[in-house]
C-alpha positions as a Markdown table, in Angstrom:
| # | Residue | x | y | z |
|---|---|---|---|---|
| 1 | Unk | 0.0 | 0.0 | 0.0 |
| 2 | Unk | 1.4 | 3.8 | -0.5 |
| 3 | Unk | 0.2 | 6.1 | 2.8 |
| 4 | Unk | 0.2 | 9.6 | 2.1 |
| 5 | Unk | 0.6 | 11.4 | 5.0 |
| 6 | Unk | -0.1 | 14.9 | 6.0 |
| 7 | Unk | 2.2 | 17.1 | 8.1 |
| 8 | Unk | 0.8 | 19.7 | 10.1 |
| 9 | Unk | -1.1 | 18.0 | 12.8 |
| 10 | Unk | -0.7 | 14.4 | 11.5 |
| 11 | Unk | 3.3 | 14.3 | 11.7 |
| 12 | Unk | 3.8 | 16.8 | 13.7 |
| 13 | Unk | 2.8 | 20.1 | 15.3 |
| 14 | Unk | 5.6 | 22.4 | 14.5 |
| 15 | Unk | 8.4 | 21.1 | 16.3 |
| 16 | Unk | 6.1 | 19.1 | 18.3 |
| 17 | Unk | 6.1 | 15.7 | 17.2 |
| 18 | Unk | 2.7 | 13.7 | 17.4 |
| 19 | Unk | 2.4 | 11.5 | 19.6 |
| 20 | Unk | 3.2 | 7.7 | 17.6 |
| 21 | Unk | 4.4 | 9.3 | 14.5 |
| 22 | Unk | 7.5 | 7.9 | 14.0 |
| 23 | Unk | 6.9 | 4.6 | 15.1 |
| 24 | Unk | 3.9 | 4.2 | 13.2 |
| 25 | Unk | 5.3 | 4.9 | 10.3 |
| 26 | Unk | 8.1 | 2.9 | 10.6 |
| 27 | Unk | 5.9 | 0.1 | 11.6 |
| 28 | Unk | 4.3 | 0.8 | 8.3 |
| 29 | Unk | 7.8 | 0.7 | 6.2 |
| 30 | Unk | 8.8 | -2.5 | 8.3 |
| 31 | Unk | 5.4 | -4.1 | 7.0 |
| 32 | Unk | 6.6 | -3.3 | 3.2 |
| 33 | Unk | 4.3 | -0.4 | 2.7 |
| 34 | Unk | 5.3 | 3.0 | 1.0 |
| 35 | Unk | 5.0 | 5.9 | 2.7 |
| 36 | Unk | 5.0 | 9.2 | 1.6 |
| 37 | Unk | 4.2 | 12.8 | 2.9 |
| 38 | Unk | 1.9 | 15.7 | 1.3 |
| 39 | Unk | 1.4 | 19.1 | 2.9 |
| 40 | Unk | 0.0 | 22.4 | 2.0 |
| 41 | Unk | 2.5 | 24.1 | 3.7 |
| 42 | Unk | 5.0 | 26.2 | 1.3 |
| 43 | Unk | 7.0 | 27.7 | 4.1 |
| 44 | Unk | 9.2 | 25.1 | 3.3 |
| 45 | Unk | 10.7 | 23.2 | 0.1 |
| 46 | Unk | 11.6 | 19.6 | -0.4 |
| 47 | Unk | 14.9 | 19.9 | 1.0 |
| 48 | Unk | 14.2 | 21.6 | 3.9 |
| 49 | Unk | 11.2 | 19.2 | 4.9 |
| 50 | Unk | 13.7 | 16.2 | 4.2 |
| 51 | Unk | 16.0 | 17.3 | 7.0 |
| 52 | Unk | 13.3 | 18.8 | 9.6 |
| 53 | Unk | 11.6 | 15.1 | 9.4 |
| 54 | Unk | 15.0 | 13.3 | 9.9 |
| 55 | Unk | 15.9 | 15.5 | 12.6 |
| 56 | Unk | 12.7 | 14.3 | 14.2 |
| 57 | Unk | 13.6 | 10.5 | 13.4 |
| 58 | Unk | 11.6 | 9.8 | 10.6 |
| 59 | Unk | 13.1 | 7.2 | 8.0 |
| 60 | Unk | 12.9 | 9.5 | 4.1 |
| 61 | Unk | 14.6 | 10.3 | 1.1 |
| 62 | Unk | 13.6 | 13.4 | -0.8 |
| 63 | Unk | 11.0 | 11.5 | -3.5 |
| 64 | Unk | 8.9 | 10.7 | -0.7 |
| 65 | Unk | 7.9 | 14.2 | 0.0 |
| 66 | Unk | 5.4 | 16.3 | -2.2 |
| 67 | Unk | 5.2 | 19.9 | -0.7 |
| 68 | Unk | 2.7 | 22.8 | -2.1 |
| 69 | Unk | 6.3 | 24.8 | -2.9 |
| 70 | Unk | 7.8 | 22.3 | -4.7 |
| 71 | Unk | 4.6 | 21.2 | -6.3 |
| 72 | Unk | 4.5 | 24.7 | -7.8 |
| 73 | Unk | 7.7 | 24.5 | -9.3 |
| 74 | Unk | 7.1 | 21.5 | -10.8 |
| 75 | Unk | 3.9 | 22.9 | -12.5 |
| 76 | Unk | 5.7 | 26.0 | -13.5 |
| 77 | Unk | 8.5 | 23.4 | -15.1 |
| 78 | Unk | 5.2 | 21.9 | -17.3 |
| 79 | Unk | 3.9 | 25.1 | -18.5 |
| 80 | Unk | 6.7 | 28.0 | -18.5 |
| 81 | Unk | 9.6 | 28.9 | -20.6 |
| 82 | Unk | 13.1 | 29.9 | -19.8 |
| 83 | Unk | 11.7 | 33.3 | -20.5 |
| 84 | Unk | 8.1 | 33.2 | -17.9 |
| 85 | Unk | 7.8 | 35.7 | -15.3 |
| 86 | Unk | 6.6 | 35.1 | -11.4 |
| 87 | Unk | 5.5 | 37.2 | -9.1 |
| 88 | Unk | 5.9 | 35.3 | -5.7 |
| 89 | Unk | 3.8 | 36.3 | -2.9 |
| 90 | Unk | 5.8 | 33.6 | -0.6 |
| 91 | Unk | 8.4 | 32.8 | 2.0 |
| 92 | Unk | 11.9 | 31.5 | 1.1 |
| 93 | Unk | 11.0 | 27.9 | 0.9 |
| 94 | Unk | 8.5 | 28.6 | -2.3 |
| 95 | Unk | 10.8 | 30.6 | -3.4 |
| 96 | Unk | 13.8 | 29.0 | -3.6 |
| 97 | Unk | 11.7 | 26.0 | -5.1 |
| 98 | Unk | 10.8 | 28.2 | -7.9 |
| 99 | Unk | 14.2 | 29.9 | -8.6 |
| 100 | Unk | 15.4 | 26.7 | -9.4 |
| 101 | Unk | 12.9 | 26.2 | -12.1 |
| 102 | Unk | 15.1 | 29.1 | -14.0 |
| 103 | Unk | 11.8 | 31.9 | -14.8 |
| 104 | Unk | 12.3 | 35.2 | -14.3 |
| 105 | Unk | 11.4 | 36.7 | -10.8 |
| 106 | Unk | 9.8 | 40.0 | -10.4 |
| 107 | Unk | 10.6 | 41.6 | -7.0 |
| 108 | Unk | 8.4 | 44.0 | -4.8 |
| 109 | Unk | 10.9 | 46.6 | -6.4 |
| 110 | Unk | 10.9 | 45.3 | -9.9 |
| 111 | Unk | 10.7 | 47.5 | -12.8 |
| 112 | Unk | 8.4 | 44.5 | -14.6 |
| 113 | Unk | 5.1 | 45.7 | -15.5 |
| 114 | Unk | 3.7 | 42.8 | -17.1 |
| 115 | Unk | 4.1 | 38.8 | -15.8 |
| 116 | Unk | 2.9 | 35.3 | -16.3 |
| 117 | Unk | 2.1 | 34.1 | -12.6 |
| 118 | Unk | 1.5 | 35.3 | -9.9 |
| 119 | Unk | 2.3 | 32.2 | -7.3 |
| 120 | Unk | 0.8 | 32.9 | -3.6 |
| 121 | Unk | 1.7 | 30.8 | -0.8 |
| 122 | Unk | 1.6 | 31.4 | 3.3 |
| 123 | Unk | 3.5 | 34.7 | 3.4 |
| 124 | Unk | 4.0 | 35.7 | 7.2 |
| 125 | Unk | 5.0 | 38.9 | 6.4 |
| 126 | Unk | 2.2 | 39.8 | 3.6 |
| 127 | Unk | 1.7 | 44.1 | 3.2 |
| 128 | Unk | -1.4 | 45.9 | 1.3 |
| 129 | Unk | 2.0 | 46.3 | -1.1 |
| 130 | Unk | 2.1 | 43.1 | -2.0 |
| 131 | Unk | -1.8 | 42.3 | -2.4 |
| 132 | Unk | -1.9 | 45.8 | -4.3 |
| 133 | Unk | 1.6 | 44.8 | -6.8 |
| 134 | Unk | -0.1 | 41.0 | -7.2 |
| 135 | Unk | -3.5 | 42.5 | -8.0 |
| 136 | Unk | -2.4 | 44.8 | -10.9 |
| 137 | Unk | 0.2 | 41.9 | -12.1 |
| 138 | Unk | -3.3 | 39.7 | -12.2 |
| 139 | Unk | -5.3 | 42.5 | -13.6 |
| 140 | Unk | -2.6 | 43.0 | -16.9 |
| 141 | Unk | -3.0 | 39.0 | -17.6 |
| 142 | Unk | -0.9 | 36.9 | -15.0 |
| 143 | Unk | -2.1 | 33.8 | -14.2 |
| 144 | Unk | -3.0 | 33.4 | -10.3 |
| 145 | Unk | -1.5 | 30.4 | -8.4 |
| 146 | Unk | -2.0 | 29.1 | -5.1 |
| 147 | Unk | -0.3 | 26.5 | -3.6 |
| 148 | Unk | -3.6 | 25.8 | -1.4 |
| 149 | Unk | -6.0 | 27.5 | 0.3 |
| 150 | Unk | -6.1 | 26.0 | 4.1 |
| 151 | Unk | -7.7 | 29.1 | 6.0 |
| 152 | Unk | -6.0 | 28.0 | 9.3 |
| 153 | Unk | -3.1 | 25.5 | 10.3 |
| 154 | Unk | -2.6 | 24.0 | 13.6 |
| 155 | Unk | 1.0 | 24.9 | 15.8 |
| 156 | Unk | 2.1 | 23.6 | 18.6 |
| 157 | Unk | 0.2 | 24.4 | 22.3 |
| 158 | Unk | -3.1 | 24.0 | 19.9 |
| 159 | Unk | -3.1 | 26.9 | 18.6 |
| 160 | Unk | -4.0 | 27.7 | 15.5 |
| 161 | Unk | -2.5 | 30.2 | 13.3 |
| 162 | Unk | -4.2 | 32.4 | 9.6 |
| 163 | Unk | -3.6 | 29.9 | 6.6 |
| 164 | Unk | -2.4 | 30.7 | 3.0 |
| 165 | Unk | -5.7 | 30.7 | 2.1 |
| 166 | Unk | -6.4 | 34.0 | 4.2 |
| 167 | Unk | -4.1 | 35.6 | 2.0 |
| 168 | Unk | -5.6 | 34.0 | -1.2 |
| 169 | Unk | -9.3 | 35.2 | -0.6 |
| 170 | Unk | -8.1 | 38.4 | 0.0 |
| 171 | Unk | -6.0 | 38.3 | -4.0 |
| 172 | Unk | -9.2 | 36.9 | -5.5 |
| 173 | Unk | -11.4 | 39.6 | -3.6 |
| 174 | Unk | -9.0 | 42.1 | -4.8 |
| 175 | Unk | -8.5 | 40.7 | -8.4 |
| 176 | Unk | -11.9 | 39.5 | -9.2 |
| 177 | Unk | -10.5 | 36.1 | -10.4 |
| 178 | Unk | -10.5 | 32.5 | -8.8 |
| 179 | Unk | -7.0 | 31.0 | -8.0 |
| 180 | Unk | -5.6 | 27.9 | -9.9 |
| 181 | Unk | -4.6 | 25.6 | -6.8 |
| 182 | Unk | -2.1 | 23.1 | -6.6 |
| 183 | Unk | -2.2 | 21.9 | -3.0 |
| 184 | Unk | -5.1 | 19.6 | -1.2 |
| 185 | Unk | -8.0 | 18.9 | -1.7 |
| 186 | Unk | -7.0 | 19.3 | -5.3 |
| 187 | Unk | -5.3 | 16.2 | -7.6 |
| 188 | Unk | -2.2 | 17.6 | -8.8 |
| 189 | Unk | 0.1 | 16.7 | -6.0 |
| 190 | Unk | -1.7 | 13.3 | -5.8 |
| 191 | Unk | -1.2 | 12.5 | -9.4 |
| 192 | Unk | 2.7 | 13.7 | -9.2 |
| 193 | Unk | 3.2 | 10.7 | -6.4 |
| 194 | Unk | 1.2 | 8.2 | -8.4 |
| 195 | Unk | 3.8 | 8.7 | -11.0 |
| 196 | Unk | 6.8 | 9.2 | -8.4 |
| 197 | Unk | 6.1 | 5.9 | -6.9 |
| 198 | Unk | 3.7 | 3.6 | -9.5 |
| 199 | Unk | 1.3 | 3.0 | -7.2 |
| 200 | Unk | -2.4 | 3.5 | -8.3 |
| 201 | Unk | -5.3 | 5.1 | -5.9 |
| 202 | Unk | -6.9 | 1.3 | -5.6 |
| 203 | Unk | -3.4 | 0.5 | -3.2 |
| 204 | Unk | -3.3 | 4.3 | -1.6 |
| 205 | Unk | -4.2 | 5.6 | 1.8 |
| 206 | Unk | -4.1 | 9.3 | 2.7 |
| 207 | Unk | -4.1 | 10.2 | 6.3 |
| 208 | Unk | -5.2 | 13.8 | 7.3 |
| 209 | Unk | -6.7 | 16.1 | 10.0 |
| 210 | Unk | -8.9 | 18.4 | 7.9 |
| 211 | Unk | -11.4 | 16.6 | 6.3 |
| 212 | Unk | -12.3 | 19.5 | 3.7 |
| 213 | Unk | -8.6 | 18.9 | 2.2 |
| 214 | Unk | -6.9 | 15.8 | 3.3 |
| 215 | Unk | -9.6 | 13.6 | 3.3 |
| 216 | Unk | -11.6 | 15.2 | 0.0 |
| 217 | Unk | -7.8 | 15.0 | -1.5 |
| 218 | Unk | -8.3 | 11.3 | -1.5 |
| 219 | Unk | -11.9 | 11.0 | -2.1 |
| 220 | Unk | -11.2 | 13.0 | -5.4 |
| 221 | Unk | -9.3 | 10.3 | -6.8 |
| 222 | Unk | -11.5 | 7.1 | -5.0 |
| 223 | Unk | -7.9 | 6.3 | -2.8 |
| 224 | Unk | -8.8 | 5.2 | 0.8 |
| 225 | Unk | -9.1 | 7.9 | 3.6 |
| 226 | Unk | -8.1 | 8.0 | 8.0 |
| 227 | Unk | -8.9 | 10.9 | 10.1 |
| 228 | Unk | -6.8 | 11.6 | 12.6 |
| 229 | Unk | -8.1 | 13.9 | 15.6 |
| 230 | Unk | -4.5 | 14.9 | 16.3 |
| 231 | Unk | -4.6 | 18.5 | 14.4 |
| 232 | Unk | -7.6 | 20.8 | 13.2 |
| 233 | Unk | -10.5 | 18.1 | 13.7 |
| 234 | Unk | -12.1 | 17.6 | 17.0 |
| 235 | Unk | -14.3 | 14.7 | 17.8 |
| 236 | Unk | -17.7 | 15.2 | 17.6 |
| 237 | Unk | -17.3 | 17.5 | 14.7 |
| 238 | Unk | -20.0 | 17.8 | 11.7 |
| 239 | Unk | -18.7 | 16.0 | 8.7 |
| 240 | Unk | -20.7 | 16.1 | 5.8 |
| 241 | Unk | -21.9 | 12.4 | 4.8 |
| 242 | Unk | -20.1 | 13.2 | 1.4 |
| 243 | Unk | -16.4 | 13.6 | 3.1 |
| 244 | Unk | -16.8 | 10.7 | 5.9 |
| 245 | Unk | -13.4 | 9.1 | 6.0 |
| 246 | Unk | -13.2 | 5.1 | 5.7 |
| 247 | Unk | -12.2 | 5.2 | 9.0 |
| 248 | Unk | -11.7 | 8.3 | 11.9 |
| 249 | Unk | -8.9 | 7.4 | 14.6 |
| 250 | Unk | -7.7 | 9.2 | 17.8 |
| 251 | Unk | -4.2 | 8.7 | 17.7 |
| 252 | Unk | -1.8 | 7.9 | 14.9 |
| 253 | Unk | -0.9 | 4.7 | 17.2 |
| 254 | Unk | -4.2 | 3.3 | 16.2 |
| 255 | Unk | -3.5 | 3.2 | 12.8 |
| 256 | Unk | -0.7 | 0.2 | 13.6 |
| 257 | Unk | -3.8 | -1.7 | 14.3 |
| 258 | Unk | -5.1 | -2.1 | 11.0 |
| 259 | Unk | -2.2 | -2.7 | 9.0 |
């Protein structure tokens, strides 16, 4: 089987692991099973994610990781040429995951009037500037990308912080246009890992916390779905008969229980 895991509040809170993380997931590699990761999250690329999840004592290699940055990037690798122009409303991990796809970057203090895409991801330090420079960069015929569009995601002490897709509604109030989304509940990221690995959504599990992305991620391509209640989900909460899971679990412990 080939369990796609989320991140933030499946894996881990932060720098908080989750409770049964790692060895549930090596449990699962012991067993022969594949496992992979998927997140939202662009604060940070590939690379970065590779080394935060050893350092925490998780067993990965680099092609088992498909982030929302370097998702991007590779979509901007399928449909732009060596002369494409971004506009990256972003922190450093999208954007070093997009300057290696060799377009051109326009800056907040850019002389560029005209470009491509616009790509927006969680930006912690985003300024009317930026919506205002994005909006008119929209309005004059860039496409507008966003990695997803989580409203919230969890930390660590339970709290929960403004998502990406905060900053996204406010871009497609301000530009009158819908975002193209690469990130969950969307396929795109899901697709890249059937090819990545060969598996097929008949032999796939994906294991979430918000049912209106990770869990509607899988039920958009028929794979098989776990809730976990470690991150955004509490027990008890409404869940439309459309997005049940297969199966809703408490702890990621439980989950060595049924493989």
């Amino acid at each position: 089987m080939l369990f796609v895991f989320d991140l933030d509040g499946v894996i881990y809170r932060e720098h908080q692991v989750v409770s049964g993380a790692v060895m549930t997931t090596r449990y699962l590699q012991h067993k022969g099973h594949k496992v992979t990761y998927a997140t939202n999250n662009a604060l940070l690329s590939r690379v970065q994610y590779l080394k935060k999840l050893k350092r925490m004592g998780f067993d990965v290699v680099l092609e088992d990781i498909m982030c929302a940055a370097g998702a991007a990037a590779d979509y901007l690798k399928e449909h732009a040429g060596s002369k494409t122009s971004v506009f990256i409303i972003g922190e450093q991990g999208l954007k070093s995951e997009i300057k290696k796809t060799g377009v051109l970057l326009a800056g907040m203090k850019s002389s560029v009037h005209k470009v491509d895409y616009v790509v927006a991801g969680l930006d912690r330090n985003f300024t009317y500037k930026k919506l205002y420079k994005a909006q008119q960069y929209v309005l004059g015929g860039a496409k507008l990308i966003a990695t997803n569009k989580d409203a919230t995601y969890p930390a660590a002490n339970n709290k929960i912080f403004p998502g990406c897709g905060s900053i996204v509604a406010a871009l497609e109030a301000a530009c009158g246009k819908k975002a193209f989304v690469i990130g969950k509940p969307f396929p795109y990221m899901l697709d890249r890992l059937f090819e990545i690995t060969g598996c097929s959504a008949g032999e796939t599990v994906v294991v979430g916390d918000r049912v209106e992305t990770d869990i509607l991620f899988g039920k958009n391509r028929k794979t098989k779905t776990i809730l976990v209640l470690t991150g955004v989900t509490r027990r008890g909460a409404y869940i439309k008969k459309s997005l049940k899971p297969d199966r809703i679990l408490s702890s990621m412990a439980q989950l060595r229980k049924l493989y």
